[in-house]
DOLUMDREN-411401 format. One record per atom (N, C-alpha, C, O): chain; residue number from 1; x, y, z. Coordinates in steps of 0.2 Angstrom, whole numbers, plus 2048, in hexadecimal, padded with zeros to 3 digits. Each point is the difference from the previous one (the first is absolute). Layout:
residues N
REC  chaine  num   px   py   pz
REC       A  NUM    X    Y    Z
...
end
This chain:
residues 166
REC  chaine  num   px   py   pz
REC       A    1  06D  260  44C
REC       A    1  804  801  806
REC       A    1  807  7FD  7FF
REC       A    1  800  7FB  7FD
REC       A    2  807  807  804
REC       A    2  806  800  801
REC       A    2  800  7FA  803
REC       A    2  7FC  7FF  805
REC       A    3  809  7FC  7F8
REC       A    3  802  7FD  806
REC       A    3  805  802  805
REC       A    3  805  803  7FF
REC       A    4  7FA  7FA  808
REC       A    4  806  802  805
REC       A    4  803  7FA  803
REC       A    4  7FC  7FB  802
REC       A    5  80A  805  7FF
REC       A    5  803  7FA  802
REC       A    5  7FC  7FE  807
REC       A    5  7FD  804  802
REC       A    6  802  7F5  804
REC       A    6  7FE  801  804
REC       A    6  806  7FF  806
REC       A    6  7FF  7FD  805
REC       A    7  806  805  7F9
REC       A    7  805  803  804
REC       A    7  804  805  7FE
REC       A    7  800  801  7FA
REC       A    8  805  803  80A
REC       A    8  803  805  7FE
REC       A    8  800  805  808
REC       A    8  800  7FD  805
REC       A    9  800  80A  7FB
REC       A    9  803  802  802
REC       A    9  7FB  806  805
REC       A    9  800  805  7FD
REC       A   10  7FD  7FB  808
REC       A   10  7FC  805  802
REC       A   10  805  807  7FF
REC       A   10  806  801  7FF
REC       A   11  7F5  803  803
REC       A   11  803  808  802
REC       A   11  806  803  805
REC       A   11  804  805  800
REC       A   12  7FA  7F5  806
REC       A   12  805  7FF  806
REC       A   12  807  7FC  7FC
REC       A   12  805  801  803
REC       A   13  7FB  7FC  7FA
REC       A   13  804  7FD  7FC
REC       A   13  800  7F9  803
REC       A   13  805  7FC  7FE
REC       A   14  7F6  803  806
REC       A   14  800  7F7  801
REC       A   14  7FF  7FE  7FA
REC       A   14  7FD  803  7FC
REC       A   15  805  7F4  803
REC       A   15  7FD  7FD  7FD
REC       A   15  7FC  7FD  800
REC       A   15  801  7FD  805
REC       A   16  7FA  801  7F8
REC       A   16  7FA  7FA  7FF
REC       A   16  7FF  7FD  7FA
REC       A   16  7FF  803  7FA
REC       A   17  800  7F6  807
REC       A   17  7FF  7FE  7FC
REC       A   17  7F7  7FA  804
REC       A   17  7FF  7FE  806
REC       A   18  7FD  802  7F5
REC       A   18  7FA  7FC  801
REC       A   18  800  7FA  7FF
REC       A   18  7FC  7FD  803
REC       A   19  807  800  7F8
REC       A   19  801  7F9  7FC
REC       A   19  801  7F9  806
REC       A   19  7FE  7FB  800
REC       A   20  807  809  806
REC       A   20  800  7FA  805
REC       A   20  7FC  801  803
REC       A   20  7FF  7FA  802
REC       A   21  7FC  809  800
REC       A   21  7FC  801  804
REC       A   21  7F9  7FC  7FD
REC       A   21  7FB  7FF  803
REC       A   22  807  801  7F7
REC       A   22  7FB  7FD  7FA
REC       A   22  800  7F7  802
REC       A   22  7FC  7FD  802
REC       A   23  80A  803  7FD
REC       A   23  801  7F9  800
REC       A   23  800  800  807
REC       A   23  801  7FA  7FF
REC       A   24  800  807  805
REC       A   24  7FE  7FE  808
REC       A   24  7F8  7FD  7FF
REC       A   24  7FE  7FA  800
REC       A   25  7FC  80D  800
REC       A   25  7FB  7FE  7FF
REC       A   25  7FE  7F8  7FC
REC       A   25  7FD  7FB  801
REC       A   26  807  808  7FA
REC       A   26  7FF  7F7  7FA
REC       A   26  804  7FC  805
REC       A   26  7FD  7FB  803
REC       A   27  807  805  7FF
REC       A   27  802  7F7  802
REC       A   27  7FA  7FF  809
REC       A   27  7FD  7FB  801
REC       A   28  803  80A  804
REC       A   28  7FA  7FF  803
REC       A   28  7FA  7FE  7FE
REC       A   28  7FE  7FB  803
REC       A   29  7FE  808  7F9
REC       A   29  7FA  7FD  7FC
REC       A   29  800  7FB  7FC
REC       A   29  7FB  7FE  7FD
REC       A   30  80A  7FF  802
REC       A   30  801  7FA  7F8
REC       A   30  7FF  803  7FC
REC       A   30  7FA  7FE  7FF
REC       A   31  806  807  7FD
REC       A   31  7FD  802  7FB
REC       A   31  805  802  7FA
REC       A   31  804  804  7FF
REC       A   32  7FA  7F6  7FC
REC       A   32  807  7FF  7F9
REC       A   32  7FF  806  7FB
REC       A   32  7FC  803  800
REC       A   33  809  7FD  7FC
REC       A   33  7FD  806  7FB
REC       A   33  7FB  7FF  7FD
REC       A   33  7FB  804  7FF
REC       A   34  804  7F6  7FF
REC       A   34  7F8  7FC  7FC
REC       A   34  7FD  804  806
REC       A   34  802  805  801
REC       A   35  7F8  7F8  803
REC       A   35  7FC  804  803
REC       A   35  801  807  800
REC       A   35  7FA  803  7FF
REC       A   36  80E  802  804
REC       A   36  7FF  806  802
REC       A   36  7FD  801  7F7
REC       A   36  7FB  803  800
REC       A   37  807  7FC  7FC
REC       A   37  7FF  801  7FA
REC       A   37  7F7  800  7FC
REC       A   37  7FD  804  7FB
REC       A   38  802  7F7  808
REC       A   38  7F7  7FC  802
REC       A   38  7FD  808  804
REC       A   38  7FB  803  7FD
REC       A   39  807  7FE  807
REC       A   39  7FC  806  805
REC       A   39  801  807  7FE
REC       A   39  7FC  805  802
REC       A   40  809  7FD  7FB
REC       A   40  802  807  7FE
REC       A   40  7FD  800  7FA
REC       A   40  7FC  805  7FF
REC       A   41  805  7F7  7FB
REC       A   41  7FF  7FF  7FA
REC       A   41  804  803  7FC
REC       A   41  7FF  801  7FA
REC       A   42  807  801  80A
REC       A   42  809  801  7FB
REC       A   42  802  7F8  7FD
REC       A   42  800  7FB  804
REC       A   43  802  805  7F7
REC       A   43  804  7FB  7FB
REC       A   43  806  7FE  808
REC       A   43  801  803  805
REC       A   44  800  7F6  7FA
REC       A   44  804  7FC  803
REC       A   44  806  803  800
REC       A   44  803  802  805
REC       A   45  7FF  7FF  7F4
REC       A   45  806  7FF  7FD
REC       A   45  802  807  803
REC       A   45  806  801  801
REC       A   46  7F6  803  7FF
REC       A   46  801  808  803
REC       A   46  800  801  806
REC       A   46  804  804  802
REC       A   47  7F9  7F8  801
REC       A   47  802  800  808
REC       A   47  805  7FC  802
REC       A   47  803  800  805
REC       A   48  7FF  7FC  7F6
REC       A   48  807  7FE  802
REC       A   48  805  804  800
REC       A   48  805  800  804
REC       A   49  7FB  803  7F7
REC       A   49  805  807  7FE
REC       A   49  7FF  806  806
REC       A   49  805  802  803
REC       A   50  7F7  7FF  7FE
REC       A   50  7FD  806  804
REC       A   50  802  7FF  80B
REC       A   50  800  804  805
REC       A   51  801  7F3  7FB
REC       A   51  802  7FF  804
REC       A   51  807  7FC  800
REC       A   51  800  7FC  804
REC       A   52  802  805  7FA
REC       A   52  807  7FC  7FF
REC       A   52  805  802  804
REC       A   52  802  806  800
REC       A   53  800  7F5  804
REC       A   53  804  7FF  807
REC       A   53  808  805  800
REC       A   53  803  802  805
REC       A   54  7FE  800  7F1
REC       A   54  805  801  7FF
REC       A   54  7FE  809  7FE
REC       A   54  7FD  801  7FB
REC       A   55  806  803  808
REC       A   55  7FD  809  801
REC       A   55  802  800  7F8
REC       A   55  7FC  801  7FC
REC       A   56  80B  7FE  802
REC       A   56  800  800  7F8
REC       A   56  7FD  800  7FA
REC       A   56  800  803  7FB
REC       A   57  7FB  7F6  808
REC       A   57  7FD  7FE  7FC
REC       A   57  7F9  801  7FF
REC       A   57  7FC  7FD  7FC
REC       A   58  803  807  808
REC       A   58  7F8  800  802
REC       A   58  7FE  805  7F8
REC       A   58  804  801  7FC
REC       A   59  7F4  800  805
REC       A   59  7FD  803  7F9
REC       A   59  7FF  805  806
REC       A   59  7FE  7FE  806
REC       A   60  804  809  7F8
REC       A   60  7F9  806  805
REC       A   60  7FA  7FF  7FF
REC       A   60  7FC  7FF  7FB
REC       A   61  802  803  80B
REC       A   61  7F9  7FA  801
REC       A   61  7FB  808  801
REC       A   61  804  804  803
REC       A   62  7F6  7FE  7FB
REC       A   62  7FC  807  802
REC       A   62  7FC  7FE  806
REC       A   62  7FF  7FA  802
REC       A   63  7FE  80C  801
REC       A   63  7FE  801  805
REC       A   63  7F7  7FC  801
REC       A   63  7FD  7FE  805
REC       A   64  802  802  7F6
REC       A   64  7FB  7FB  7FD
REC       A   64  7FF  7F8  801
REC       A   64  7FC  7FD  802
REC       A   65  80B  802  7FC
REC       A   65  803  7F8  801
REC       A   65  800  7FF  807
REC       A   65  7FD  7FB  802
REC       A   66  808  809  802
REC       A   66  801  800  806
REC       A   66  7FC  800  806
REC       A   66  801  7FC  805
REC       A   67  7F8  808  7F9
REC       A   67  7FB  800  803
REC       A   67  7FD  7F8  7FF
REC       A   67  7FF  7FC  805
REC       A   68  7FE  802  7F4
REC       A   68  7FE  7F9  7FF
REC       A   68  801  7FB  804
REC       A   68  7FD  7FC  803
REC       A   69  80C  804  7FC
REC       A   69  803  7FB  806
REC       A   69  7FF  800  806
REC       A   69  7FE  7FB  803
REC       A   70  802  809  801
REC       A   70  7FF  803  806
REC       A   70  7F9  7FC  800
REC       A   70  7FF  7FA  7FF
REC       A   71  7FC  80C  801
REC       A   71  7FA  7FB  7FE
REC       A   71  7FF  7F9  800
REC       A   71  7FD  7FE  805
REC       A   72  805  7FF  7F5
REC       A   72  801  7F9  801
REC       A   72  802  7F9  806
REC       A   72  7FE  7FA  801
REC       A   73  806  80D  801
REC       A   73  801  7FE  806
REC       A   73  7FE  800  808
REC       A   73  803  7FD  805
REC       A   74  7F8  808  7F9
REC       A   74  7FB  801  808
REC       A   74  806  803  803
REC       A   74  801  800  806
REC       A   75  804  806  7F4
REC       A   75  803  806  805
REC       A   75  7FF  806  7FF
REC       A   75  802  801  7FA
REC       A   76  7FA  805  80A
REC       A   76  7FF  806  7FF
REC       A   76  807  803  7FF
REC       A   76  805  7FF  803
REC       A   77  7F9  805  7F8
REC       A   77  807  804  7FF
REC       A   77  802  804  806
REC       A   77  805  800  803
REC       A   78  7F7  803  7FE
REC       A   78  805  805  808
REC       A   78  803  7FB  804
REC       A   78  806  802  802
REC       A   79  7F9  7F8  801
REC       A   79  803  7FB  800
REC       A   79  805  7FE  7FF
REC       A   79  804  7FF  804
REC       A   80  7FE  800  7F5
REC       A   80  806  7FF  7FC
REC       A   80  804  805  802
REC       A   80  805  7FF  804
REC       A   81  7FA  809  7FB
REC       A   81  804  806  7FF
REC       A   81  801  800  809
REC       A   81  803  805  802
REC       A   82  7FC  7F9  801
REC       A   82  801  801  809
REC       A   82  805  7FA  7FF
REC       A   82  806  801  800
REC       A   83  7F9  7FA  7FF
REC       A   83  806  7F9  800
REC       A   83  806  803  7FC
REC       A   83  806  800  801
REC       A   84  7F7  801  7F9
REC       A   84  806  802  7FB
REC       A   84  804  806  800
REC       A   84  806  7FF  800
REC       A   85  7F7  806  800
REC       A   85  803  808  7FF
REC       A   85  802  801  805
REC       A   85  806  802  801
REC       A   86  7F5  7FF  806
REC       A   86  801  802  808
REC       A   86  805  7FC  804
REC       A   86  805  801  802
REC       A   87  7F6  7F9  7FE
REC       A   87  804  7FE  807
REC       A   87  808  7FC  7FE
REC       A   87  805  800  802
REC       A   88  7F8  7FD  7F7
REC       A   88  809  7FF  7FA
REC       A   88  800  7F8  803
REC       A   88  806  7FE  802
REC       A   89  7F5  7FE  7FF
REC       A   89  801  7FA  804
REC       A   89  7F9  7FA  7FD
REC       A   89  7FC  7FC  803
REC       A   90  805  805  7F7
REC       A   90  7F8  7FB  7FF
REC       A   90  800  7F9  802
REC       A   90  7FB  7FE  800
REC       A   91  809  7FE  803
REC       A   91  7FE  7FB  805
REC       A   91  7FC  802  806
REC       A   91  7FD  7FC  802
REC       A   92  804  80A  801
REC       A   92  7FB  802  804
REC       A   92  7FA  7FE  801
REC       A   92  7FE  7FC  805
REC       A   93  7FE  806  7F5
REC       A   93  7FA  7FD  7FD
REC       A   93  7FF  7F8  804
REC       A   93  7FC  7FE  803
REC       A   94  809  800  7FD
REC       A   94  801  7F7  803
REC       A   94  800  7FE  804
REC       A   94  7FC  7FB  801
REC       A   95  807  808  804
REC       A   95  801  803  809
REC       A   95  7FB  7FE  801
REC       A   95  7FB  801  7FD
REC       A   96  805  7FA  809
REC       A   96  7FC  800  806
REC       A   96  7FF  806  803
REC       A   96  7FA  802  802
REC       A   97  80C  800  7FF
REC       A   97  800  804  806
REC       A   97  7FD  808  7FC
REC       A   97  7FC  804  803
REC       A   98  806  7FC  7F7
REC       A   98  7FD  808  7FB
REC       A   98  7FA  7FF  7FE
REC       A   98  7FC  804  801
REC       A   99  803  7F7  7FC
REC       A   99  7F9  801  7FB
REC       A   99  7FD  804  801
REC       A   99  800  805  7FC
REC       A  100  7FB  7FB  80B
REC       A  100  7FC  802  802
REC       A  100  800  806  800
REC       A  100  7FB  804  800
REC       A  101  809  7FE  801
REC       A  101  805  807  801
REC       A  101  7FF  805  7FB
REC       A  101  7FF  806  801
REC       A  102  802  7F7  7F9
REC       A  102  802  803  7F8
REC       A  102  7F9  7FE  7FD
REC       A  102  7FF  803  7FB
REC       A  103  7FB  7FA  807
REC       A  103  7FA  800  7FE
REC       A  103  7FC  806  801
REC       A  103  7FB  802  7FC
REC       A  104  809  7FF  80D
REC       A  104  7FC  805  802
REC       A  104  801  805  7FC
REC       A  104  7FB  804  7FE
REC       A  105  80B  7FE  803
REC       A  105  804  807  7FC
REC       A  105  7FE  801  7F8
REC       A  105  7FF  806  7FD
REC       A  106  800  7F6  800
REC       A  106  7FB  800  7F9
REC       A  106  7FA  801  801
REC       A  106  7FD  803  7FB
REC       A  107  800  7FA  80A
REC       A  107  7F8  803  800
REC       A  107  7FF  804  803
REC       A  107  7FA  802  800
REC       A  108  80B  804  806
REC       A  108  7FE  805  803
REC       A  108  803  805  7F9
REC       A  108  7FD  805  800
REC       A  109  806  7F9  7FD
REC       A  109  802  806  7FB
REC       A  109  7FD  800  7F9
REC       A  109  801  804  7FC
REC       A  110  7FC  7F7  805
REC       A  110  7FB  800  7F9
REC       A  110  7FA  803  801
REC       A  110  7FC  802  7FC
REC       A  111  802  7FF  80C
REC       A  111  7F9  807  7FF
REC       A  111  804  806  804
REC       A  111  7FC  805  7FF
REC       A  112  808  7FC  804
REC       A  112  803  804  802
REC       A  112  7FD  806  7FE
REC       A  112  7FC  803  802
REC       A  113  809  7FF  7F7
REC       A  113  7FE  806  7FD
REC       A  113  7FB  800  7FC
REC       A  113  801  804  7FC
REC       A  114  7FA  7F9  804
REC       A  114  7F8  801  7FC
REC       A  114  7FD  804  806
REC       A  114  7FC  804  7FF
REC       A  115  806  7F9  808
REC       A  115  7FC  802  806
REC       A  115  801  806  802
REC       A  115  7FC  804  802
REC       A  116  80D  7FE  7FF
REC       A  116  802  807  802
REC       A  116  7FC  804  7F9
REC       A  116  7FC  804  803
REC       A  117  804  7FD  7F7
REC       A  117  7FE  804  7FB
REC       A  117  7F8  801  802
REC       A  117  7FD  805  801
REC       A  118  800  7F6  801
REC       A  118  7F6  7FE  800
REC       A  118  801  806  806
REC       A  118  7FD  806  7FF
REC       A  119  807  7F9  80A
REC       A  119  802  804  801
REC       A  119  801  806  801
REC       A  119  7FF  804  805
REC       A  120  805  7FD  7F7
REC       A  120  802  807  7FC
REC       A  120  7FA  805  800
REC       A  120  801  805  802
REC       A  121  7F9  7F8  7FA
REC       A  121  7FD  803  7FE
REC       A  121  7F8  801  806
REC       A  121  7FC  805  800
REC       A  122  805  7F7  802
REC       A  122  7FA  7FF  805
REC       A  122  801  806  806
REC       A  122  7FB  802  803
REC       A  123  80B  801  7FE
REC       A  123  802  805  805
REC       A  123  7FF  806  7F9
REC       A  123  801  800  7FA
REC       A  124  7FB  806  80D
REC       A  124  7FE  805  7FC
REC       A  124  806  809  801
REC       A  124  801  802  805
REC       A  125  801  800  7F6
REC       A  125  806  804  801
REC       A  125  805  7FE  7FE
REC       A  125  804  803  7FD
REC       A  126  7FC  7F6  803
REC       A  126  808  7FC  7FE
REC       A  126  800  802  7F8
REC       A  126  7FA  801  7FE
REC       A  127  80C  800  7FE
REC       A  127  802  800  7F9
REC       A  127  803  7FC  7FE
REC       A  127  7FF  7FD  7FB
REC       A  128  806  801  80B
REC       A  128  806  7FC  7FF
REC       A  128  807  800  802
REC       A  128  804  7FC  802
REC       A  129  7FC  80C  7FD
REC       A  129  806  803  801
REC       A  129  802  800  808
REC       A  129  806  802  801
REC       A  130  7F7  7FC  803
REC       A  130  801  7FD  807
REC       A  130  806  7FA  801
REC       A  130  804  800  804
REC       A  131  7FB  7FC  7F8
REC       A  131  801  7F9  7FE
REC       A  131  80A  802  800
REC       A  131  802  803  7FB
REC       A  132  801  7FA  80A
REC       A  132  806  802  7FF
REC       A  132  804  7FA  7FE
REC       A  132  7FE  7FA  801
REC       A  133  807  807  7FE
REC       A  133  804  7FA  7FF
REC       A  133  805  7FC  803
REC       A  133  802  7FB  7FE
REC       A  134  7FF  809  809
REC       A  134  807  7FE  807
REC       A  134  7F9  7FB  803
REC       A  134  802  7FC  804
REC       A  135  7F5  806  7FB
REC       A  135  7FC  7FC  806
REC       A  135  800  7F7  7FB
REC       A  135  7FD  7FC  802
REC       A  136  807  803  7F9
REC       A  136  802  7F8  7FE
REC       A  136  806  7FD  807
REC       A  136  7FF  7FA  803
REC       A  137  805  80A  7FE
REC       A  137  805  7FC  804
REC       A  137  7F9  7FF  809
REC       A  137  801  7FB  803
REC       A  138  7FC  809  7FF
REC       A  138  7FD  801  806
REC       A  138  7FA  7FA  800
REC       A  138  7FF  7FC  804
REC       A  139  7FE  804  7F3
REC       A  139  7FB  7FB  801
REC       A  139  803  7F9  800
REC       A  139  7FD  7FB  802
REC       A  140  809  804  7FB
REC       A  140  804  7FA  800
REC       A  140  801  7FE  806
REC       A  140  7FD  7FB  802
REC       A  141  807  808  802
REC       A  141  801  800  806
REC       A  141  7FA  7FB  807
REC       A  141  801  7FC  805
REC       A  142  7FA  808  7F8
REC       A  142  7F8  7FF  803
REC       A  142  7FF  7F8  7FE
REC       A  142  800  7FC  804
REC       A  143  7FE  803  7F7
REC       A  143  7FF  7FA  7FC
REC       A  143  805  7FA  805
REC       A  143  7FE  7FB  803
REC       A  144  807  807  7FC
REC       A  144  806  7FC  803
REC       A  144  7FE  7FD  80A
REC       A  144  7FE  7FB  802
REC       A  145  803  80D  800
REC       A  145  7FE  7FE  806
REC       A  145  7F9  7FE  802
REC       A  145  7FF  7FE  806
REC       A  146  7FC  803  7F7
REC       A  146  7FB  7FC  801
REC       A  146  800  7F7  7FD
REC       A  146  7FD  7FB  803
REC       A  147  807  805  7F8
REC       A  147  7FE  7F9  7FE
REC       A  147  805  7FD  806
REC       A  147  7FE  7FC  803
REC       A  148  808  806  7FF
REC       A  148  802  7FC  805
REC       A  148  7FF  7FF  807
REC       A  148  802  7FB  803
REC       A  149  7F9  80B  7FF
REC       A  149  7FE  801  805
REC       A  149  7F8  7F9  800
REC       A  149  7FE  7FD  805
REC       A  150  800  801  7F3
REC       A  150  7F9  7FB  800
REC       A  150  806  7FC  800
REC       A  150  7FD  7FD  805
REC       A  151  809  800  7F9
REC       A  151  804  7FA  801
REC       A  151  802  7FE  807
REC       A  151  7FE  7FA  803
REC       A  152  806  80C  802
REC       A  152  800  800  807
REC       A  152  7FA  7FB  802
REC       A  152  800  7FB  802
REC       A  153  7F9  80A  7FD
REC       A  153  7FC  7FE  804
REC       A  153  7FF  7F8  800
REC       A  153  801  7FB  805
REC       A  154  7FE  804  7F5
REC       A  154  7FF  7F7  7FD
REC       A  154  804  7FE  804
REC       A  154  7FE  7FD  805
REC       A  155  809  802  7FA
REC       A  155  805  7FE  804
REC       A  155  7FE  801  807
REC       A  155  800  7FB  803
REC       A  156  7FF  80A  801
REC       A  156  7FE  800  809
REC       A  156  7FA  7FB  7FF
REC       A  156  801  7FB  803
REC       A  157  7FA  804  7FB
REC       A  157  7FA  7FB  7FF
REC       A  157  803  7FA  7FF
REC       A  157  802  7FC  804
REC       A  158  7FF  802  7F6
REC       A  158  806  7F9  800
REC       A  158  803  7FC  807
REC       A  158  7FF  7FB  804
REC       A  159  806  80A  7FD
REC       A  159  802  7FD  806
REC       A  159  7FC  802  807
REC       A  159  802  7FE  806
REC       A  160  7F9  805  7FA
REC       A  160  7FC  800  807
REC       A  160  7FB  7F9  7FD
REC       A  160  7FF  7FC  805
REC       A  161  7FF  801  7F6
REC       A  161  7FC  7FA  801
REC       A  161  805  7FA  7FF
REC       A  161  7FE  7FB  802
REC       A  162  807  806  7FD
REC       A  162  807  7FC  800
REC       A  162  800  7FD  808
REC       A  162  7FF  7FA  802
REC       A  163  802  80B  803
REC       A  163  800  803  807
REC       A  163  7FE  7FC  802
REC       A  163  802  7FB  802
REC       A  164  7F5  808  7FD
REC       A  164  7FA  7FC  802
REC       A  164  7FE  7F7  800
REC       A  164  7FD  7FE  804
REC       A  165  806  7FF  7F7
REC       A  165  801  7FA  7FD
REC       A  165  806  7FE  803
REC       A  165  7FE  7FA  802
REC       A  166  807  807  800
REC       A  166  804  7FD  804
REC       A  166  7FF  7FE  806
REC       A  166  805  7FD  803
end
């Protein structure tokens, strides 16, 4: 396999880069290149190139490597690509106020499409060609006001036992 830098340039033309997000992870966790190096089973000296603080300096690191690290780190890659690629914000991962948020959103989308496909095929007549592409903006939408509609609620409960305690 080719190596690929682990930043550069999406399609939309944002930037990402993974390496701070790397090192966020590592200084969170304590975890020095000796151990990341101990758990992945990448050479020290390669992990020090492959994360090097300085984008010039780095080695291209493969998808392989990337993964280990993550890994090592108790972080699922869809995870990564939602802090790094999407939301363009890997402190988030950090947030009080997000974590939970981005945890979610990595494990609803990591069976997402195993479940819509299982369903695919479990309806009888379907092919697929049903399957349109404007119902992504409708389902998004749905997703959104439902989850803040389960926030509202929490929040109306909070302050009625708030209330009540007073």
């Amino acid at each position: 396999m080719e190596p690929a830098h682990v930043s550069g340039t999406s399609p939309g033309g944002q930037k990402w880069d993974y390496i701070p997000f790397i090192a966020r992870a590592r200084r969170e966790n304590a975890v020095s290149i000796r151990s990341l190096s101990m758990r992945t089973g990448i050479n020290k000296s390669r992990l020090g190139k492959l994360l090097h603080g300085d984008p010039k300096r780095r080695t291209p690191i493969s998808f392989d490597e990337l993964r280990q690290i993550l890994d090592a780190l108790d972080i699922d890659i869809l995870l990564a690509v939602i802090c790094v690629e999407i939301i363009r914000e890997p402190d988030l991962l950090y947030s009080e106020r997000y974590a939970t948020l981005i945890t979610m959103l990595s494990a609803m989308f990591r069976e997402l499409p195993m479940h819509l496909l299982t369903s695919l095929e479990e309806v009888e007549g379907v092919d697929g060609t049903e399957v349109r592409l404007e119902w992504a903006g409708v389902l998004r939408r749905s997703v959104i006001q439902r989850i803040i509609k389960g926030m509202s609620e929490t929040a109306a409960r909070r302050a009625s036992l708030a209330d009540l305690q007073d």
